[in-house]
N, C-alpha and C positions, 0 to 999 in steps of 0.2 A: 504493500500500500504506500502510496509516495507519500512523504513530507510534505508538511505546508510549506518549508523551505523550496523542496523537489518544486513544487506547485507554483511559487512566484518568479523561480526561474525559469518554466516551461512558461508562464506568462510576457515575461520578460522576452525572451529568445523569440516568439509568437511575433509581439508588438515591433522588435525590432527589425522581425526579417521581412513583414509586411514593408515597413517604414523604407527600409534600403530597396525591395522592389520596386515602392513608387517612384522613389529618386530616380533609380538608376534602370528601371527597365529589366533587371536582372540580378541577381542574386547568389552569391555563393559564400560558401564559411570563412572564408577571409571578409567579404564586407559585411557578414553579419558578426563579425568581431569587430570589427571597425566599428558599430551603432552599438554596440555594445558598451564599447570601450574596456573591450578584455587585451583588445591591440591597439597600439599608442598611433596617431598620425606618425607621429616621429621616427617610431620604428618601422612603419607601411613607407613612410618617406627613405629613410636611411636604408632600409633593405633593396628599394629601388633604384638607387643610384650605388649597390653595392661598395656601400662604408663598411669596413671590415668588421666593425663590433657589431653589424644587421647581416651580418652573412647569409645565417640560416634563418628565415621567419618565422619557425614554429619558438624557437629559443626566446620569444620576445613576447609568446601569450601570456599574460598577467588572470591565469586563472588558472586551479587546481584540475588536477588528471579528473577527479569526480565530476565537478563541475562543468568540465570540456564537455563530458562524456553526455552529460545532460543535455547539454545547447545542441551535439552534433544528432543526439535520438531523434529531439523533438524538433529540430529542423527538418530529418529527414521524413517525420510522420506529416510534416506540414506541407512540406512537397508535394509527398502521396497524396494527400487530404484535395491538395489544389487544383493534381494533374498539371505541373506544370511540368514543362520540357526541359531536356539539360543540353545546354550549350558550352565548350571548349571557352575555359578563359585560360587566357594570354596572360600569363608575366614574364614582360622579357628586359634585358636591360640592352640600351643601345650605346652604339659606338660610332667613330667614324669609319669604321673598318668589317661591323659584323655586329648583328642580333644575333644573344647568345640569352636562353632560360635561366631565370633563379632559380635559387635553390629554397624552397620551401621547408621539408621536413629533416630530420636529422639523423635519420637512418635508412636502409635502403627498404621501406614498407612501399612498394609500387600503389597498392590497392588506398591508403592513405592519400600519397601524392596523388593519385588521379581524383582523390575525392577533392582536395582544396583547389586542384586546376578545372573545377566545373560548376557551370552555374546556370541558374534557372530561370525563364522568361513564363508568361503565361503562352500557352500555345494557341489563343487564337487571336495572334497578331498577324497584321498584315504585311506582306513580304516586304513592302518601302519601310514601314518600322521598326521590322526584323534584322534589316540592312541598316536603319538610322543608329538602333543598340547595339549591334558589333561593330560598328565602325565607332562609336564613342567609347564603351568600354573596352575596347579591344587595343587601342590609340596606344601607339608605339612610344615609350618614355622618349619624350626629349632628349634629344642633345645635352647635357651638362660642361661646363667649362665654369674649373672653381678658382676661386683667387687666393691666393698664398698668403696665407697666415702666420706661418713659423717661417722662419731666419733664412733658410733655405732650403729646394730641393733640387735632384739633379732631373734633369730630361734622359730617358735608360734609351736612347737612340743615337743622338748629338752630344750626349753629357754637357749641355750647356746646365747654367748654372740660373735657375728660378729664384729671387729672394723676394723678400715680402711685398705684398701688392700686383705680383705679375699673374700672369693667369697660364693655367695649363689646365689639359683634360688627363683624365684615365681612363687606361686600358689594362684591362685585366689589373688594376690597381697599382698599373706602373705610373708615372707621369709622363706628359708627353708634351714639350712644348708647344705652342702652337703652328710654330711651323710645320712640325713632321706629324703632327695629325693635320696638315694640310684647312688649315683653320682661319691664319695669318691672315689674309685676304679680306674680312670682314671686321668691321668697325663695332666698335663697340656703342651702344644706343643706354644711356645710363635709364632704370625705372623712374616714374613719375609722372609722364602721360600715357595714361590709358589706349589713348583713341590714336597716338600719334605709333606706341610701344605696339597693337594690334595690326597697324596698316603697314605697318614698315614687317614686321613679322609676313603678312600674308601676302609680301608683294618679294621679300628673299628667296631665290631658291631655297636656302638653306640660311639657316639659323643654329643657333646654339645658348641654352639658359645660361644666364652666369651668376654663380653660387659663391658666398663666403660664408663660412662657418663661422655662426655665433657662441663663443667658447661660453658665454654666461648663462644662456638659454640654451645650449648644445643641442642645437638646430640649424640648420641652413636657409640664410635670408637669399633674400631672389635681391639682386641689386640692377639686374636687367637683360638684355639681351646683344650679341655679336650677331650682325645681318649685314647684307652687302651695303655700300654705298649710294648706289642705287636706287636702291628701295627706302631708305629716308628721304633722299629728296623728293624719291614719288607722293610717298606719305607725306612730307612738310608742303608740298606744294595741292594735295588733293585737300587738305587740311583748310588751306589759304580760301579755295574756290567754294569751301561750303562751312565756311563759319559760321552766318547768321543762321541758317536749319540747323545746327548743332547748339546754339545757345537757343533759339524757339525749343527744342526737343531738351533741353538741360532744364528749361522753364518748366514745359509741362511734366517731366519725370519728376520732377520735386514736389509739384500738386500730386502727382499721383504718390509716391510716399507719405508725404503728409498724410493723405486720407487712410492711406495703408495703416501707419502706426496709429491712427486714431480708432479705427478698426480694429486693429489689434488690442490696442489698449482696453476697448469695451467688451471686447469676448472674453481676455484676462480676467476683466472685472467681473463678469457675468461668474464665469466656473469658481472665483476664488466667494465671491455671496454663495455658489451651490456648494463649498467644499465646507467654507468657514462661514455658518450663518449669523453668526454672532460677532464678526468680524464690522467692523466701524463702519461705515461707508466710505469716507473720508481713508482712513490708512488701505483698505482696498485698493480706493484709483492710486493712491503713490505709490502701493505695493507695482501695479500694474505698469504704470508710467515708469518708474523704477527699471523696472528689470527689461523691458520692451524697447528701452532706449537704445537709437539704431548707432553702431558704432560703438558699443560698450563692451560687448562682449559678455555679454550676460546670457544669464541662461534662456532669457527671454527672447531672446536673439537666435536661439539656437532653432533647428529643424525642430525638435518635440516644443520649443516655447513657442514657435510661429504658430503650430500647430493647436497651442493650450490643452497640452498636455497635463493629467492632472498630477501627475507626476513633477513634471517641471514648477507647475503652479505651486505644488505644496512646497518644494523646494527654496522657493522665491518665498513664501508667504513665513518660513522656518529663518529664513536670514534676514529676513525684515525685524522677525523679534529679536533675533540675537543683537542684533546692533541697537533697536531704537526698546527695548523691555526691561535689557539685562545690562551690565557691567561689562560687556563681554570686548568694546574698544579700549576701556580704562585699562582691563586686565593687559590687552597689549602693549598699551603704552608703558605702563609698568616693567615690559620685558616679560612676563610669563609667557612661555610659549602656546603655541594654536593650541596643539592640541588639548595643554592642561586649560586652558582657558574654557574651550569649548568644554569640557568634565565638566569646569566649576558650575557652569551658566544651564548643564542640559537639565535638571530639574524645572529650574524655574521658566525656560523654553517651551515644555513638555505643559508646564500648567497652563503658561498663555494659550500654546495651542488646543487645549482641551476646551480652555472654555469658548475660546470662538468656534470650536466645531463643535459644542452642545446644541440641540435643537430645542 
C-alpha cells in the first residue's frame, strides 16, 4: 500500500510531466527532472557544453535511488494512461569539427540509457507540429566559444599561449584557439541588444555563443555572440529602416504586459482568498503584486506562478509571513544563519498560516 509520502510524489511527478509536455510539446525523464528540480539548470547547462565536473548526467540527480524509482514508475504508468508516442531525443554536444552524444548514465545499463534518450508527444499531432517539436527540441547545442579566466592556457594545436580575457573553444576538452578551430574570421557582437544580437545571429552563416564562467555563481554568463561582419551591418542597417514599427510594437507590448500582470495579479489574489480565507484582503493583493513582479525572479514569475499554482501561491503566501509576522529579517541581521532563523520563526509561521486558512 503506498505512502502518503509515495502518494504526493506520484502527485508531484503527474503535475510536473503534464506541465513540461505543455511547454515543450514532448517529454522525457531528463525534462521531467528538470520541472522537478531533482536536476539543476546548471548541471543540464554544464553537462551540455561538457564541463568536466557535468561529464556524466545521471551523477548530478539531486534525488535518492527510492525516490528516482518513484518518479521513473509513475511517469511510465502516465504515459501508458495517455497513449502517448515515444520519440528519439537528441543530446549531443557540438563542435567545429563533429556532433559527438553525451554521456548520460554511468554505467554501461543500455536498456537505462535508451530510456533517458526518449521522449513522449501526444500522438495525435499533426505532421507540421510533429516536425515544428523535433526541430525545436531536437536543436543542435550551439556553438560555444569561452573566455579565459585563469592566467593562462595553451592552444594543444599551435601551442600559442591564451591569457586572461582571450577566447578559445573546446574540443574534446582540449583548447583551441580561434584560429585553428577556424573561428578567427568572425567579430565579436558584445550582449545587450536583443533585436540587433537576433538579426545579426540569423543573417551569419555561422555563429558561435560566447561564454565566461562566473567563478561566484559557478555558472556560465552569455556575454554575446562571434558572427560575421556582414551580418551586423545587415542587422544595424535593417534596424535603421524600421525603427519607428519597432518602438509603435515596444509601445503596444508594454500595454499588453501591463494588463498581463494585472491579470495575473487578480487570479493570485483570487486562489490565495480560496487557499487563505481568513487572509486580509489588503496583505492578499501585496502578497500577489509581491511575488508577480515581472523581472524579480520570484516564484511568481515562474511557469507554476504564471500559472497560480496553489502550490506556488502557498509558497509566496508562507514568505510573506516570514518576513512581515515574525522576526525572521532581524534574526538575519543579527548574523544567525537561514536556516537556524527559519527553526526559530516556523512555529509562529505555522500559526499565522493556520489561522488564515480557518474557514
Amino acid at each position: 500500500m503506498p505512502t502518503q509520502s509515495n502518494s504526493t510524489m506520484e502527485q508531484r511527478t503527474v503535475a510536473a510531466a503534464e506541465q513540461a509536455l505543455k511547454g515543450h510539446g514532448a517529454v522525457g525523464p531528463i525534462e521531467l527532472l528538470l520541472q522537478l528540480g531533482f536536476l539543476s539548470q546548471r548541471a543540464f547547462d554544464g553537462w551540455q557544453r561538457e564541463h568536466d565536473y557535468y561529464r556524466v548526467l545521471e551523477e548530478h540527480i539531486e534525488c535518492g535511488a527510492a525516490k528516482l524509482q518513484i518518479v521513473f514508475d509513475t511517469f511510465r504508468r502516465w504515459v501508458s494512461e495517455h497513449g502517448l508516442e515515444a520519440m528519439p531525443a537528441i543530446y549531443q554536444a557540438s563542435s567545429v569539427r563533429e556532433t559527438r552524444d553525451l554521456r548520460i548514465v554511468s554505467t554501461d545499463n543500455a536498456e537505462l540509457d535508451r530510456f533517458y534518450r526518449t521522449r513522449y508527444r501526444r500522438s495525435d499531432l499533426s505532421p507540421a507540429r510533429r516536425k515544428a517539436i523535433e526541430k525545436k527540441i531536437n536543436a543542435a547545442v550551439e556553438l560555444c566559444v569561452f573566455i579565459q579566466t585563469s592566467d593562462e592556457t595553451i592552444c594543444q594545436e599551435c601551442d600559442a599561449r591564451l591569457g586572461r580575457g582571450q577566447m578559445f573553444c573546446l574540443e574534446r576538452q582540449e583548447p583551441l584557439c580561434l584560429d585553428c578551430a577556424d573561428l578567427s574570421h568572425l567579430e565579436f557582437l558584445p550582449a545587450g541588444d536583443a533585436t540587433l544580437t537576433r538579426r545579426a545571429k540569423k543573417a551569419s552563416p555561422l555563429h558561435a555563443v560566447v561564454l565566461q564562467f562566473n567563478r561566484s555563481r559557478k555558472r556560465y554568463d552569455r556575454r554575446g555572440l562571434l558572427v560575421s561582419r556582414q551580418s551586423i551591418d545587415e542587422a544595424e542597417d535593417s534596424m535603421l529602416q524600421d525603427a519607428d514599427k519597432r518602438q509603435s510594437q515596444r509601445e503596444v507590448a508594454a500595454v499588453r504586459r501591463e494588463q498581463a500582470d494585472v491579470a495575473l495579479v487578480a487570479k493570485m489574489t483570487g486562489v490565495i482568498a480560496r487557499l487563505f480565507p481568513r487572509c486580509p484582503a489588503a496583505s492578499a493583493k501585496v502578497i500577489a503584486q509581491h511575488t508577480a513582479q515581472r523581472g524579480s525572479g520570484r516564484i511568481g514569475r515562474s511557469a507554476a506562478g504564471r500559472e497560480a499554482d496553489e502550490r506556488a501561491v502557498r509558497l509566496a503566501v508562507i514568505a510573506h509571513i516570514r518576513h512581515e509576522h515574525t522576526d525572521y529579517d532581524s534574526l538575519l541581521m543579527n548574523g544567525v544563519p537561514r536556516d537556524e532563523a527559519r527553526r526559530r520563526i516556523r512555529m509562529t509561521v505555522d500559526q499565522v498560516a493556520s489561522q488564515w486558512e480557518a474557514s
